[in-house]
C-alpha positions as CSV (number, residue, x, y, z in Angstrom):
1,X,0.0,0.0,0.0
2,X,1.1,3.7,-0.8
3,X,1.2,7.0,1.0
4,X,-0.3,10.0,-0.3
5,X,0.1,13.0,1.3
6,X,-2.1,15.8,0.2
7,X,-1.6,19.3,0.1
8,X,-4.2,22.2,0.8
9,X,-4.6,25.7,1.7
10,X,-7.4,25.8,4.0
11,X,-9.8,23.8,5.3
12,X,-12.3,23.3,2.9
13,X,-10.4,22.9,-0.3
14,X,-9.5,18.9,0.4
15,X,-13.3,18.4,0.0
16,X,-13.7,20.3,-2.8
17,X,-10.9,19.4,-4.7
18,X,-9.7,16.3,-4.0
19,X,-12.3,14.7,-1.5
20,X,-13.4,12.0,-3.6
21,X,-9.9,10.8,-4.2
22,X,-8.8,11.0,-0.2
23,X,-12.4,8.8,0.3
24,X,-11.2,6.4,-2.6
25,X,-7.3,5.9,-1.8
26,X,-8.2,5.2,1.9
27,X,-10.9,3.1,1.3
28,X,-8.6,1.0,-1.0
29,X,-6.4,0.7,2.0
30,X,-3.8,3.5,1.2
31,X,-2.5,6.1,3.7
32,X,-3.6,9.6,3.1
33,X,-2.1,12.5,5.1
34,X,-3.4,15.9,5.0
35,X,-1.3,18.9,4.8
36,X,-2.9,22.1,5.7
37,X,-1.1,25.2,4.9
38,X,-3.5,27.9,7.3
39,X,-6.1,27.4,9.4
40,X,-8.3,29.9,7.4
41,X,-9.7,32.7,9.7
42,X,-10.0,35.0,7.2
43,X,-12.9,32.8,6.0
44,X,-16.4,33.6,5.9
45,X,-18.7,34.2,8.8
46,X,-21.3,31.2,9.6
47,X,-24.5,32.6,8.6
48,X,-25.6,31.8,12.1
49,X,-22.6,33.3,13.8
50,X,-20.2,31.7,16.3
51,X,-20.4,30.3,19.7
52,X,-19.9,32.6,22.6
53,X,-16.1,32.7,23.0
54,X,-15.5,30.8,19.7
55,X,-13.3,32.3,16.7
56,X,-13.7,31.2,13.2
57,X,-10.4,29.6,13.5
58,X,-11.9,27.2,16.3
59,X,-14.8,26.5,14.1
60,X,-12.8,26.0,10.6
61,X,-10.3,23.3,11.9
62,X,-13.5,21.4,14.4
63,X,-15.2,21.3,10.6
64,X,-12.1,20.0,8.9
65,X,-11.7,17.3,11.9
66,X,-14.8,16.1,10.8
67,X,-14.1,16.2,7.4
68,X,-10.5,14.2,7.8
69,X,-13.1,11.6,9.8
70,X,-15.5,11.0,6.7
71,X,-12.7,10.8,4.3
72,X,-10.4,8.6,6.2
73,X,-7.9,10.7,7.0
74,X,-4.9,8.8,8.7
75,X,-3.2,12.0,9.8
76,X,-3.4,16.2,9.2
77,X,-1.3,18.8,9.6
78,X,-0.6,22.3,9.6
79,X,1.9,23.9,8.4
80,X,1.1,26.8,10.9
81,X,1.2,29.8,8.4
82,X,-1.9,32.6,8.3
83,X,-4.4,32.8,5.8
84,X,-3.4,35.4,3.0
85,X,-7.0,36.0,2.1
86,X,-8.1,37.1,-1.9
87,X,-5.6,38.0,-4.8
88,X,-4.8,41.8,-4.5
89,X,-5.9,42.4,-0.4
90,X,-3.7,44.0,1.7
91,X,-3.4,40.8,3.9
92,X,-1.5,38.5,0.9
93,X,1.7,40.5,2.3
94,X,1.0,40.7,6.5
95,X,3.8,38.7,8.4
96,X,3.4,34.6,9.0
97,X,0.8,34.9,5.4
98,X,1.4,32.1,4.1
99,X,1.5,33.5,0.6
100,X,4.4,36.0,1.5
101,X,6.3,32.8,2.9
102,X,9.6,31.8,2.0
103,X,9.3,29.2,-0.7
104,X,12.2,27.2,0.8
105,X,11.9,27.6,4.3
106,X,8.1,26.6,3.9
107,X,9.1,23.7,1.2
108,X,11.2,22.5,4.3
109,X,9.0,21.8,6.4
110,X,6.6,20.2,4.1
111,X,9.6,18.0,3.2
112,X,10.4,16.7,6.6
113,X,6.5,15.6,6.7
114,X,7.5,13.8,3.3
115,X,10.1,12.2,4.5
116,X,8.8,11.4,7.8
117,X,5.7,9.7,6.2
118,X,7.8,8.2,3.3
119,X,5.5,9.6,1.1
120,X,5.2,7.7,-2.6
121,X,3.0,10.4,-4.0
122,X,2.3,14.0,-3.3
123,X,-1.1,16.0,-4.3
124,X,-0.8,19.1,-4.9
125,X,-2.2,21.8,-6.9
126,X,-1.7,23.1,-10.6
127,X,0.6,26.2,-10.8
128,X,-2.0,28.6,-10.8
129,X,-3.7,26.8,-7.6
130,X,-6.7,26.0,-10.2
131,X,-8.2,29.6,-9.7
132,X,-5.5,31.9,-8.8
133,X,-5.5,31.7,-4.9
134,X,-2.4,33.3,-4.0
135,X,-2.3,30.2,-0.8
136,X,-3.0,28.1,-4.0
137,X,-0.5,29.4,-6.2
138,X,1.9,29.1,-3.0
139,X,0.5,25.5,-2.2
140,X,2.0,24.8,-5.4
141,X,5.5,26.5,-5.4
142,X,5.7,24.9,-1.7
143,X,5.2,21.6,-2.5
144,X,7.6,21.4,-5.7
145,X,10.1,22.3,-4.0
146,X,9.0,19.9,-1.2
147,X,9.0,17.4,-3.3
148,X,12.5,18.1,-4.6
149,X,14.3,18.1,-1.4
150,X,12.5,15.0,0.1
151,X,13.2,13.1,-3.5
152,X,8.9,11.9,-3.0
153,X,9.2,9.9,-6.7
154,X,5.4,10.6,-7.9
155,X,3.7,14.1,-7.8
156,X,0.0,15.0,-9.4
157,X,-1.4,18.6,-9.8
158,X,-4.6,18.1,-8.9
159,X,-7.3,20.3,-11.5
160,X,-10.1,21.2,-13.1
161,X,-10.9,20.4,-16.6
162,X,-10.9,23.5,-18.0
163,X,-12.8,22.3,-21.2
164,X,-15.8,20.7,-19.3
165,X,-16.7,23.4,-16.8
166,X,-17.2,26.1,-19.9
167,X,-19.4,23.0,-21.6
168,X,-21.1,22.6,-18.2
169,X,-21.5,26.7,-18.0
170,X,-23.1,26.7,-21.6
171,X,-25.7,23.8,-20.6
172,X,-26.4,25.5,-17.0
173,X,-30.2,26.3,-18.0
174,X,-30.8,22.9,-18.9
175,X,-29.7,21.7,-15.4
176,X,-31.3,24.6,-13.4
177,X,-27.5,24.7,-12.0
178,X,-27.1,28.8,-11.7
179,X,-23.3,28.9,-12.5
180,X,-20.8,31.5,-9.8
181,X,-21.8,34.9,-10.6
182,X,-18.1,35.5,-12.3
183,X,-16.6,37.4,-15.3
184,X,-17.0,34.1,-17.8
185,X,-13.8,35.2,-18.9
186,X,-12.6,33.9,-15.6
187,X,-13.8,30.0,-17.2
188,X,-10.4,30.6,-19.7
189,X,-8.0,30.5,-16.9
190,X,-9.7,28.3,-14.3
191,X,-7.9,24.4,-14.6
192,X,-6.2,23.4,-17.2
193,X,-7.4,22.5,-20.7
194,X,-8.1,19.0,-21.4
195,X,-5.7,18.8,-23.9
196,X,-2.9,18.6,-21.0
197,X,-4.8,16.3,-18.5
198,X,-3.4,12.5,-17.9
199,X,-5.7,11.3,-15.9
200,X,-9.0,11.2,-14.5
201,X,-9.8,9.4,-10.9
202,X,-13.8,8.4,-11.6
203,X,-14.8,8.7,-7.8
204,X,-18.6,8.3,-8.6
205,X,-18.8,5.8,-5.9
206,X,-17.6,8.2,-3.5
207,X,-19.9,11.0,-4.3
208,X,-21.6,10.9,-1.0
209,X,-18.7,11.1,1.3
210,X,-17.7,13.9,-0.7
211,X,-20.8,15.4,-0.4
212,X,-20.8,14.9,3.0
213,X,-17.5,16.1,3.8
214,X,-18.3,19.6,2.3
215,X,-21.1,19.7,4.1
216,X,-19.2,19.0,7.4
217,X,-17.2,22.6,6.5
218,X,-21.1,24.7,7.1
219,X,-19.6,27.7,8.2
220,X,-17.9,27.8,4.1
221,X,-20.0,25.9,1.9
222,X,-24.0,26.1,2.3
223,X,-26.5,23.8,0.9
224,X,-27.3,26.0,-1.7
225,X,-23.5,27.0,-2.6
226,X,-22.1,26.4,-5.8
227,X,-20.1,23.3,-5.2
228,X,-23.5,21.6,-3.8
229,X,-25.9,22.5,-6.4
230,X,-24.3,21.6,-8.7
231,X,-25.5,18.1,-10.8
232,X,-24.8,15.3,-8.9
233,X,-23.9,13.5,-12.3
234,X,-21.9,16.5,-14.0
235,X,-20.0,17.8,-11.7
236,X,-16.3,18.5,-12.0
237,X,-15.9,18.2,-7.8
238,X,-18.2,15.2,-7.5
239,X,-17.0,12.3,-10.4
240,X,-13.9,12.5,-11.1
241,X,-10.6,14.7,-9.8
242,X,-8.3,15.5,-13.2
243,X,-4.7,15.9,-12.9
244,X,-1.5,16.7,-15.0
245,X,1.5,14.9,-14.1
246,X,4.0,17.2,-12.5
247,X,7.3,18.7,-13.8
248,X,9.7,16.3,-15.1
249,X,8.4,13.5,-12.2
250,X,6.7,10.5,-13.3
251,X,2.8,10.1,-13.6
252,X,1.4,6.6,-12.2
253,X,-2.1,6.0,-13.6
254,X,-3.4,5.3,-10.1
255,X,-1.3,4.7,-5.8
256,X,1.9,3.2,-6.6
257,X,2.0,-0.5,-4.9
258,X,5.0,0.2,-2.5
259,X,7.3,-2.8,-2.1
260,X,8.9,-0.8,1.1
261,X,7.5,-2.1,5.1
262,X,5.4,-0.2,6.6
């Protein structure tokens, strides 16, 4: 059985992006760690507020404890840095953000997790962090260079097909999906275009713990959000997670079978 260590910004973003997969891989008896890069308290505000005494921080990583339960987590971690918040605010560039972090120091510590869990595969995200995030864009840098220093042999940039979600944005009516109120020039540079995706991980069978682990993160994603009104049968987050292979490293069409003891 293989290791796969996953790498995310803040809580929330394993579910959507990659929580079929997580589901799948342990299910098929595969470790998956979670690597958190903030804790994400510059988040949204629950709709029905917090706890006396509670901060959104307590309330973002008690959601993503659940989540790491329904996907079968084996371990998370944080990498300790603050959430950066949107491209172009003032906090992308406050001390500890983890988007002003230095890419080596951070890929350091990421590393040591890599070598300590002798990962065979890390997940990360595409170089533009799928949307342009600047945690996501620096989940990506972080993680390369992880990946370099701890040798891991087996990286995938975990996507969106690129191709698909304009298709699925032209055909929205049909559904009675109501598509992000976004510039649709924003659907050019969103993912990658199919032309450069590998592989597809069909997770259908995992749609419900998916589901449910986006649900468990309530004070972020809402019944009526986006990701969950979406199709159940169409949706980019729900069937299948598309990657590219990464840099130069070698893309395995599904967990390496390590021969190493565990």
């Amino acid at each position: 059985m293989a290791t796969i260590v996953f790498v995310h910004a803040h809580p929330d973003d394993e579910a959507i992006a990659t929580g079929g997969t997580m589901a799948k891989m342990a299910d098929g008896g595969h470790r998956v760690v979670l690597v958190t890069a903030t804790r994400g308290e510059l988040g949204e505000l629950p709709a029905g507020g917090l706890d006396p005494g509670e901060t959104l921080t307590e309330r973002r990583v008690a959601e993503l404890d659940e989540a790491c339960r329904i996907l079968g987590v084996a371990r998370q971690v944080f990498l300790g840095y603050l959430d950066s918040g949107m491209a172009g605010e003032a906090d992308n560039q406050r001390p500890g953000s983890f988007a002003s972090a230095d890419v080596a120091e951070a890929g350091g510590v990421l590393a040591g997790i890599l070598e300590e869990e002798d990962a065979d595969v890390l997940v990360t995200y595409d170089e533009h962090g799928g949307y342009g995030h600047p945690d996501h864009v620096q989940v990506h840098r972080v993680s390369m260079a992880a990946a370099d220093m701890a040798g891991t042999p087996v990286v995938y940039l975990a996507t969106m097909n690129r191709d698909f979600m304009a298709s699925l944005a032209e055909r929205a009516e049909e559904s009675g999906w109501t598509p992000p109120d976004r510039d649709p020039e924003d659907l050019k540079t969103m993912g990658e275009p199919a032309a450069r995706l590998t592989t597809d991980v069909d997770v259908t069978a995992w749609i419900d713990r998916k589901r449910a682990s986006m649900r468990a993160h309530a004070s972020q994603i809402s019944d009526d959000s986006f990701f969950l009104a979406m199709p159940r049968t169409s949706s980019p987050w729900s069937g299948a997670m598309s990657g590219t292979s990464g840099s130069g490293r070698p893309w395995a069409r599904g967990p390496p079978a390590s021969t190493r003891a565990r």
